[in-house]
Backbone bond lengths (Angstrom), bond angles and torsions (degrees), N, CA, C in turn:
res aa  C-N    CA-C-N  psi(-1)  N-CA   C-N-CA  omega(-1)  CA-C   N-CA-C  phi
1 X - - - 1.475 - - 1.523 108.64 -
2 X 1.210 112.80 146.28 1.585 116.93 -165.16 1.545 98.49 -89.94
3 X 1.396 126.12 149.97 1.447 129.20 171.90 1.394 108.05 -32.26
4 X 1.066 125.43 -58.36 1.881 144.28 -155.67 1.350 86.16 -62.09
5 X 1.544 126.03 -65.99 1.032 128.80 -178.31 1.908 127.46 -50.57
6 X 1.403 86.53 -42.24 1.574 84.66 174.52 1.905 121.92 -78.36
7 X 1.453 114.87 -30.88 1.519 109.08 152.16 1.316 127.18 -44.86
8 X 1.714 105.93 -47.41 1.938 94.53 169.40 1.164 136.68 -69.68
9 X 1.661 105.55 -16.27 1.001 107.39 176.57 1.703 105.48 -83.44
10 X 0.710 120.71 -17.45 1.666 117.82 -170.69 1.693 105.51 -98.23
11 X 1.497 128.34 -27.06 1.181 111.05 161.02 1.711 117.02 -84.66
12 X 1.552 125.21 -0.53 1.379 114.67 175.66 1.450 100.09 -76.85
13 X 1.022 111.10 -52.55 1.600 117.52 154.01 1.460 132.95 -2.79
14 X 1.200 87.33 -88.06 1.516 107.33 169.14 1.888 108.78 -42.39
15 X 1.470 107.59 -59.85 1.463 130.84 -162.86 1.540 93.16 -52.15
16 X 1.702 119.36 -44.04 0.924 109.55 -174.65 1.583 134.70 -81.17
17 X 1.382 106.18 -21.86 1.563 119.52 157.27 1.296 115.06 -50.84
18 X 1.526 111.09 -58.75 1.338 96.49 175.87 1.554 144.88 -70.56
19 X 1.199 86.83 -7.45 1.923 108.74 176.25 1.808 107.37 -61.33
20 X 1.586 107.00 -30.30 1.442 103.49 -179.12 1.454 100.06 -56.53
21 X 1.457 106.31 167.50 1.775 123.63 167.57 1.566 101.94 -77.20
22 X 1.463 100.10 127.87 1.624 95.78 161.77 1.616 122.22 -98.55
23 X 1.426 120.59 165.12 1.492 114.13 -155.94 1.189 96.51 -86.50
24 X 1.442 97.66 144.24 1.509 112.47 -179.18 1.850 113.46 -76.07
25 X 1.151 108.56 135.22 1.184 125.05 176.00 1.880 111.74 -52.31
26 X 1.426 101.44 101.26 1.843 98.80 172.14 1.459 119.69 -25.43
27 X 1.408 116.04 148.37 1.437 106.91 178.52 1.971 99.68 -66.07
28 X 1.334 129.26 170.04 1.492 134.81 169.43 1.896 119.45 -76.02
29 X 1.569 85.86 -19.75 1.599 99.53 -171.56 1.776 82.89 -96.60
30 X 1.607 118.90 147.30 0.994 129.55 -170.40 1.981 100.11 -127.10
31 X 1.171 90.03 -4.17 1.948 89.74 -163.59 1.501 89.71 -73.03
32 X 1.369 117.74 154.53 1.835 137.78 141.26 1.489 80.92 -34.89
33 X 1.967 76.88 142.54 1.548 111.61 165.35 1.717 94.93 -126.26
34 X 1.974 96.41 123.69 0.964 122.17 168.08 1.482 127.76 -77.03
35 X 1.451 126.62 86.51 1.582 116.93 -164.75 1.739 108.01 -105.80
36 X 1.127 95.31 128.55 1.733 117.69 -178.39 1.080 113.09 -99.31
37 X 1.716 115.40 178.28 1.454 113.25 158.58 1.342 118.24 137.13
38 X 1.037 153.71 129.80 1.611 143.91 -164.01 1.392 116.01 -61.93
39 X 1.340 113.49 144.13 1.626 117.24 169.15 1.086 112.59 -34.56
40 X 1.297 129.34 128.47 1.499 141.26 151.69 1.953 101.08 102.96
41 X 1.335 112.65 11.40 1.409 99.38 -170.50 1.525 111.59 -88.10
42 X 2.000 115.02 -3.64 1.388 90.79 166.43 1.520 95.45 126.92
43 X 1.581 123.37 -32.96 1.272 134.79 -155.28 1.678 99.33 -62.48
44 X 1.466 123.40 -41.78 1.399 127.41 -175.37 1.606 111.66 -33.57
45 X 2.080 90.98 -62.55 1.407 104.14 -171.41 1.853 123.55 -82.29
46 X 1.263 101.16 9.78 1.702 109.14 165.56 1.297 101.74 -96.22
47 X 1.158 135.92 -71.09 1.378 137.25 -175.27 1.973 97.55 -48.54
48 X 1.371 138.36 -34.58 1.226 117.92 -176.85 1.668 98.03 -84.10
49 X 1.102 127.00 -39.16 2.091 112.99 -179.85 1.712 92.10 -51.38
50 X 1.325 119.22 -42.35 1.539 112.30 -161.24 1.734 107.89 -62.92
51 X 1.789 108.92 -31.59 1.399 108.00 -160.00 1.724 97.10 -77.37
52 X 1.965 110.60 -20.69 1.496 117.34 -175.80 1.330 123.21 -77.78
53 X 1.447 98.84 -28.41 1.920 99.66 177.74 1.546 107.67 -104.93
54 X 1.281 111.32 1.41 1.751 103.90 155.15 2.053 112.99 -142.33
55 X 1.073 77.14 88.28 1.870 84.35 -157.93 2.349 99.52 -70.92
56 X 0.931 103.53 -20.76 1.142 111.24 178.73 1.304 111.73 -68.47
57 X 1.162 127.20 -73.83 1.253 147.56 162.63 1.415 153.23 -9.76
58 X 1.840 93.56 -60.66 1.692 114.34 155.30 1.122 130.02 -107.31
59 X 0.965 156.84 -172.68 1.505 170.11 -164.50 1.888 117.25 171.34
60 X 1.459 94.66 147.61 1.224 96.26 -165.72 1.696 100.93 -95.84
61 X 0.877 119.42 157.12 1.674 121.26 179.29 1.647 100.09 -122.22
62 X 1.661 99.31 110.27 1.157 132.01 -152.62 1.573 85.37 -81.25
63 X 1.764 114.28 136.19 1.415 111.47 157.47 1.429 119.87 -118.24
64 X 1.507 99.28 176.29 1.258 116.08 -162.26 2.073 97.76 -88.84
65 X 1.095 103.18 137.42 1.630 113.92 174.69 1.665 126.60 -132.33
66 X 1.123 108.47 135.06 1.489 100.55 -176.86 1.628 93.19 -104.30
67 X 1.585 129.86 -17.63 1.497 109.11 168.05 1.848 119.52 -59.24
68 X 1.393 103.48 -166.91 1.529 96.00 -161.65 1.483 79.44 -127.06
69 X 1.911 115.65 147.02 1.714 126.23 -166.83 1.312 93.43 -71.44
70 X 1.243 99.20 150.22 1.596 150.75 153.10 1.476 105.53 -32.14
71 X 1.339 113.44 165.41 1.486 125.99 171.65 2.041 94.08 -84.42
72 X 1.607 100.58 87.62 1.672 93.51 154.49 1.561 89.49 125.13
73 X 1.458 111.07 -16.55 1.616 99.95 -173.34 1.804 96.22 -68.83
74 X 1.383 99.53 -178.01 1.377 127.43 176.22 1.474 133.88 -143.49
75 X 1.021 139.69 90.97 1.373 154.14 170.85 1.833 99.66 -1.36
76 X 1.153 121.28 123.69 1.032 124.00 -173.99 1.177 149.33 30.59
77 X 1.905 101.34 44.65 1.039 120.21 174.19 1.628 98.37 -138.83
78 X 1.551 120.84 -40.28 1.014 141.31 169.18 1.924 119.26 -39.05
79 X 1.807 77.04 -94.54 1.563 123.37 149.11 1.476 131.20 -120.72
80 X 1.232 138.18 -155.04 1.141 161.18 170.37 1.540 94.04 -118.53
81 X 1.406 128.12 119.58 1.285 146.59 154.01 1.319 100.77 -68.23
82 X 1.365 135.11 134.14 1.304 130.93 142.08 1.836 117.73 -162.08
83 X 0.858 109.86 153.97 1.810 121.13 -165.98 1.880 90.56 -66.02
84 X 1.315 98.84 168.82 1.159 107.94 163.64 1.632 137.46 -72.56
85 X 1.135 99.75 -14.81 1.975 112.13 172.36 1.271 62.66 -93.14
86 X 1.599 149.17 -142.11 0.896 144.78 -109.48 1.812 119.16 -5.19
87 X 1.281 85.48 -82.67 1.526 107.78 176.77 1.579 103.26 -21.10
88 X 1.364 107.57 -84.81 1.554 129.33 179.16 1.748 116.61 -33.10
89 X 1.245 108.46 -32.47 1.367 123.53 162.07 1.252 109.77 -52.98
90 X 1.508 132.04 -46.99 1.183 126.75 -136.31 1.570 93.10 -111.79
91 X 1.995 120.23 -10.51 1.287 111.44 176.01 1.421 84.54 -76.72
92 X 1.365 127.15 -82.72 1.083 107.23 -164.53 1.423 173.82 93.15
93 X 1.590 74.99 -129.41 1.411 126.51 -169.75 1.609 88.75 -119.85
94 X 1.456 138.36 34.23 1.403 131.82 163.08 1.109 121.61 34.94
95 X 1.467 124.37 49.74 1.678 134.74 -151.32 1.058 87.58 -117.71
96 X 1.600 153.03 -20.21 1.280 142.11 -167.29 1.496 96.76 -112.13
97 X 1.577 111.67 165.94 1.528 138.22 -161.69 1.476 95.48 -116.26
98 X 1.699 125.04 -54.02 1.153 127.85 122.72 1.726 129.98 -145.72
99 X 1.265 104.13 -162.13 1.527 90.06 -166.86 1.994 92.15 -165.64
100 X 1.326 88.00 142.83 2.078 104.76 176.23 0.762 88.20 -128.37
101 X 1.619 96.72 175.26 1.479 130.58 166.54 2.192 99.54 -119.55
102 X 0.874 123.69 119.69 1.428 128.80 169.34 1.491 120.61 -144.99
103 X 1.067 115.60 128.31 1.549 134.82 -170.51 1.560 114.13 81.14
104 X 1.403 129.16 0.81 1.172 133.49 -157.47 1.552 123.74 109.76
105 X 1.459 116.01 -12.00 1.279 131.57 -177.28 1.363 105.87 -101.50
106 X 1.409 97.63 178.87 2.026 111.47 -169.29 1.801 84.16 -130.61
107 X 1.355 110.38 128.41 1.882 122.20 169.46 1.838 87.68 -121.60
108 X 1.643 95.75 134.00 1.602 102.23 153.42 1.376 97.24 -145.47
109 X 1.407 122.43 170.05 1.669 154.35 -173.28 1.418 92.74 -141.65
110 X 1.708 90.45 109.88 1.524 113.81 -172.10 2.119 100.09 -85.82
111 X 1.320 106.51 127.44 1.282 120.49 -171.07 2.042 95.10 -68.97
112 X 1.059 127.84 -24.16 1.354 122.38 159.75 1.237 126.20 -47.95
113 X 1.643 128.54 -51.29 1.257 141.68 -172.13 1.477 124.02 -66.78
114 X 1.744 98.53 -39.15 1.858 118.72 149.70 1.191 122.60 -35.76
115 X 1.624 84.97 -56.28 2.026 71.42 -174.89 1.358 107.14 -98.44
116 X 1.024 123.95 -32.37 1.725 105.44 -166.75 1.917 97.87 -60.75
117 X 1.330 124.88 -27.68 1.262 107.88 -169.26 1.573 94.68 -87.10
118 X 1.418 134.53 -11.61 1.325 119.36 179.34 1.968 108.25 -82.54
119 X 0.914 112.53 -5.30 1.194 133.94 171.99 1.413 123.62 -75.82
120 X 1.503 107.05 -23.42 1.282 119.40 175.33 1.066 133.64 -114.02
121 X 1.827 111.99 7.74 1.841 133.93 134.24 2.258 68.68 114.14
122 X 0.852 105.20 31.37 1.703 98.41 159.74 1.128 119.65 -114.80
123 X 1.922 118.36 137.04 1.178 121.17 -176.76 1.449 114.41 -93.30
124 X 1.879 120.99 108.70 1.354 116.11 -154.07 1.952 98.66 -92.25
125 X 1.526 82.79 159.00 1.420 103.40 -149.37 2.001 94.00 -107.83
126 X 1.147 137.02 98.34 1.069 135.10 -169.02 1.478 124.63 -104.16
127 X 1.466 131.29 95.67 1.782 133.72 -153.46 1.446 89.77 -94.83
128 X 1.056 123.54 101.67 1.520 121.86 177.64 1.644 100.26 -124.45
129 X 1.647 95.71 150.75 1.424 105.24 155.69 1.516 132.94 -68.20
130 X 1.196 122.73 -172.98 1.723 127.94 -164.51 1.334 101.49 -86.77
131 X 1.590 133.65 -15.22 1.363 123.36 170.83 1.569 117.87 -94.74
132 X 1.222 84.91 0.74 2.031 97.44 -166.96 1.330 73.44 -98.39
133 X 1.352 155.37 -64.03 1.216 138.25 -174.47 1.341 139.95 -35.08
134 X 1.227 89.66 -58.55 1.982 106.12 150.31 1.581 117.17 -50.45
135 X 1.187 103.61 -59.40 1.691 107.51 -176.78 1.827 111.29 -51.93
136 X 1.692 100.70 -38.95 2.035 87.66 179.34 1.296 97.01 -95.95
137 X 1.553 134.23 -10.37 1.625 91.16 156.21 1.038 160.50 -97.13
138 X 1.690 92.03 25.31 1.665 115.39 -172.57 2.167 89.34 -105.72
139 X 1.161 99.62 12.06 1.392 107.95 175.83 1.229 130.53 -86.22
140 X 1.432 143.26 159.83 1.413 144.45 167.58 1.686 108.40 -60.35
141 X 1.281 124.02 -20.26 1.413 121.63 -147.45 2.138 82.80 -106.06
142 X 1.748 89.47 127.46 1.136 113.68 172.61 1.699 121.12 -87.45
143 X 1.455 116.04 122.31 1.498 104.97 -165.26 1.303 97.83 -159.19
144 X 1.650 111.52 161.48 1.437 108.97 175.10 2.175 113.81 -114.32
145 X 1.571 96.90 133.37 1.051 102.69 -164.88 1.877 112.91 -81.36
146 X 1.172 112.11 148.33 1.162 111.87 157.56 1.935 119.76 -156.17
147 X 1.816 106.60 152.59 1.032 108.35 -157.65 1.371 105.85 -99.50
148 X 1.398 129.49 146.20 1.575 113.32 144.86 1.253 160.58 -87.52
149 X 0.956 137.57 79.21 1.632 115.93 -123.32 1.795 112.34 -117.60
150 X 1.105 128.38 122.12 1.325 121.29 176.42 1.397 133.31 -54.53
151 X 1.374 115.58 164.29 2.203 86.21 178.27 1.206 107.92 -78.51
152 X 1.457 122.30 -24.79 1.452 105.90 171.62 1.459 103.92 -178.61
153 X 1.361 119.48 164.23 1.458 132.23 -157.37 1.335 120.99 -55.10
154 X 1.496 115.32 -34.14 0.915 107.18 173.53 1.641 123.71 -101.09
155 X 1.411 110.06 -3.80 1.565 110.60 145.37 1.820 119.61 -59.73
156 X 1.296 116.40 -20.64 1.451 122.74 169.13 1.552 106.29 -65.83
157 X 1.160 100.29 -76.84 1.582 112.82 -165.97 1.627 99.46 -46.69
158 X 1.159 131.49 -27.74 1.531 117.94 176.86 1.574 119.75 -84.69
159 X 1.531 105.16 -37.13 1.602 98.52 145.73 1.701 130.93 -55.47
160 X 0.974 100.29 -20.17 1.590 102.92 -178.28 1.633 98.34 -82.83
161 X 1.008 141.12 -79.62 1.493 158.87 149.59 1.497 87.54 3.47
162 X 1.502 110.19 -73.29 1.636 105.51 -174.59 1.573 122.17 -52.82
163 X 1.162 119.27 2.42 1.680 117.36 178.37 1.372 133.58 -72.39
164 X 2.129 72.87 -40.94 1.517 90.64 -172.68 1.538 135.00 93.19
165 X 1.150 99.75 -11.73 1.509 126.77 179.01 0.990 136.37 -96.61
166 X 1.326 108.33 -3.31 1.758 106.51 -165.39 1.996 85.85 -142.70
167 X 1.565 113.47 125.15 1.028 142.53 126.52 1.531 118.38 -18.20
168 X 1.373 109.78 125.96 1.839 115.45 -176.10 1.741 112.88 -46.27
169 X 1.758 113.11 -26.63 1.307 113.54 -154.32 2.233 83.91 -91.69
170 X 1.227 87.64 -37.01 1.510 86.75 -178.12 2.225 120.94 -65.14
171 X 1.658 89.10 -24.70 1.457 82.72 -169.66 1.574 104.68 -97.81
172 X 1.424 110.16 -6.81 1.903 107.14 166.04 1.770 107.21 -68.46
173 X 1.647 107.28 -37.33 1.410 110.71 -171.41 1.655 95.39 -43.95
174 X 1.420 96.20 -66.59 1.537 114.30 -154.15 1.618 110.87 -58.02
175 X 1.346 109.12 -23.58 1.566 119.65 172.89 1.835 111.96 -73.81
176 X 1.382 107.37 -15.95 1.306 99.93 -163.95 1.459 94.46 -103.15
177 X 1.322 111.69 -12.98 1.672 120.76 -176.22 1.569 96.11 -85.06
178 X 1.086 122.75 -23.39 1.592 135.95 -171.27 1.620 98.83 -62.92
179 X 1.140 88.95 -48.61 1.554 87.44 -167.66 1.723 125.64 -100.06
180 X 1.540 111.82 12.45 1.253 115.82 146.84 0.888 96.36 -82.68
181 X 1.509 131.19 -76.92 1.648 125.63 -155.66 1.951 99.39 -24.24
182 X 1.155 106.47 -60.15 1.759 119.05 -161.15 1.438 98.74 -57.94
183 X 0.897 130.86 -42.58 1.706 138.58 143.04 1.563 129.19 -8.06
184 X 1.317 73.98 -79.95 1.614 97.80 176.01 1.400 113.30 -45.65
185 X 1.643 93.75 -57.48 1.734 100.76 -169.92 1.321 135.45 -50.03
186 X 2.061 96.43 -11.01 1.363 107.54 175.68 1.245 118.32 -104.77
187 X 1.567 118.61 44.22 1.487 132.76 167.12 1.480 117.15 -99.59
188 X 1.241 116.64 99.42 1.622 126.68 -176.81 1.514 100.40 -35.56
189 X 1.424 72.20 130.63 2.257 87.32 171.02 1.621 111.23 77.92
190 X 1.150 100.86 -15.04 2.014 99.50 176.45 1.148 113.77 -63.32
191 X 1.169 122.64 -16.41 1.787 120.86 -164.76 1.380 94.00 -164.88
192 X 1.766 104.29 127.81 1.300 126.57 165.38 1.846 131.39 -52.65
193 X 1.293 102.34 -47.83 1.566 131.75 172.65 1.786 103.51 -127.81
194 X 1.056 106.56 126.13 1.701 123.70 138.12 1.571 125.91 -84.64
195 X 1.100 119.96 133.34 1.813 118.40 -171.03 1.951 99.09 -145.48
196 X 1.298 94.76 113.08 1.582 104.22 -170.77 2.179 96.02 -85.80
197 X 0.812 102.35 131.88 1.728 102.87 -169.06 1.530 107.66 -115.48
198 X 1.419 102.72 57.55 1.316 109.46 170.81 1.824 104.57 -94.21
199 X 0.795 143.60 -73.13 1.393 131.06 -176.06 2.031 104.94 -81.68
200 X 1.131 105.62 132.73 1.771 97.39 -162.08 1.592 85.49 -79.75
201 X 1.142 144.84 -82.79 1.183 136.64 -171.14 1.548 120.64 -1.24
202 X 1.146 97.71 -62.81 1.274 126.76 -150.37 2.156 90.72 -85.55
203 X 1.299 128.11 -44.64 1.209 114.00 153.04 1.145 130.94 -53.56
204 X 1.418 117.35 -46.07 1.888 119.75 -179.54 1.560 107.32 -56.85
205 X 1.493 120.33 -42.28 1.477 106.76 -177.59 1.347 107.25 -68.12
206 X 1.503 116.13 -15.26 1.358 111.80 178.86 1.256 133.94 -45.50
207 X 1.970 89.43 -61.33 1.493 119.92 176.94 1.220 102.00 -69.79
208 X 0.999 148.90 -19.20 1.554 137.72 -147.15 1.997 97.64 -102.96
209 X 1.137 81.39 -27.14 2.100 93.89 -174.81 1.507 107.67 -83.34
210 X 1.272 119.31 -35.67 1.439 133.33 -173.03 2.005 100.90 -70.56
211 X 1.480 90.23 -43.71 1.941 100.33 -176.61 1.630 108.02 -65.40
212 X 1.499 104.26 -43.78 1.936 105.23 -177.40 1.162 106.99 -86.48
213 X 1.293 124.93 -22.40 1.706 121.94 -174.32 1.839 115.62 -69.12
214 X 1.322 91.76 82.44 2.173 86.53 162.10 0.949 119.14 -26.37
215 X 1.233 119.95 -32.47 1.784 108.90 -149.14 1.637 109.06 -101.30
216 X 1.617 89.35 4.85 1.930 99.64 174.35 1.517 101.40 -107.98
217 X 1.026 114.83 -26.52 1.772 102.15 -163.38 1.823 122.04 -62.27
């Protein structure tokens, strides 16, 4: 091979190593991220782009449910399916970190799943309701909070409507729960970040800057 020849070949080379993605630098803050926010505001599908463009990194902290899955959910990937003695078993037995009752159902975040995944250099990702919020911060477990919040109620209620899923008696519940949560959120010091999720783009870079940024945690 002639010199000329062997430089191109060694910078296509090169060109092409570097074309791979390199790994993104861990966020510096290592605590659970606490994500809130009313039904239908969007929070599911930010936290899942976040689990897709850093798949190493986060993990979702699977909860416990006494409602029955969704069109598409999946048993322990979703939620945790389980009956109501189940559930009740597992208060207990001090198995939850915390745990509500909302819409008629029982939600807990099993204090097992925390740690074994914090154990495994993953930063766990926690979708809790507004009483589970209260409940871990009267807790030992150190974490950073953030809210989700819609631009406004009745941009909710048409996402909700748009699901398809929820019954008129079910989507007033969830509207009236809308607006404690939105309440709540305006209690100094309850929440680390607020993130209004009217354009999704434009929220995910939000959240995603607030999680790597030192100078917020």
């Amino acid at each position: 091979m002639s010199p000329r020849l062997a430089i191109s070949s060694f910078l296509t080379k090169r060109t092409s190593l570097n074309s791979f993605p390199k790994m993104a630098t861990p966020p510096p803050d290592h605590r659970p991220l606490i994500i809130s926010g009313p039904s239908g505001v969007g929070k599911g599908t930010l936290y899942k782009r976040l689990f897709d463009n850093h798949p190493d990194t986060f993990c979702l902290s699977v909860s416990h449910t006494t409602r029955g899955p969704r069109p598409g959910e999946q048993d322990g990937i979703d939620y945790h399916f389980v009956s109501m003695e189940a559930f009740e078993d597992l208060i207990s037995q001090n198995g939850f970190v915390e745990h509500a009752k909302f819409g008629g159902n029982r939600y807990g975040t099993s204090k097992m799943t925390i740690e074994e995944q914090g154990r495994k250099g993953k930063i766990v990702v926690l979708d809790i309701e507004m009483e589970g919020v209260k409940q871990i911060k009267q807790s030992s477990i150190a974490a950073r909070y953030i809210f989700i919040a819609p631009p406004s109620l009745s941009a909710l209620e048409a996402r909700l409507r748009g699901r398809g899923t929820e019954d008129e008696t079910s989507v007033q519940k969830r509207l009236a729960q809308a607006h404690k949560e939105l309440e709540f959120s305006k209690t100094p010091g309850v929440h680390d970040k607020i993130i209004v999720n009217d354009d999704f783009d434009t929220a995910y870079k939000e959240l995603e800057e607030y999680i790597y940024n030192a100078a917020d945690s």
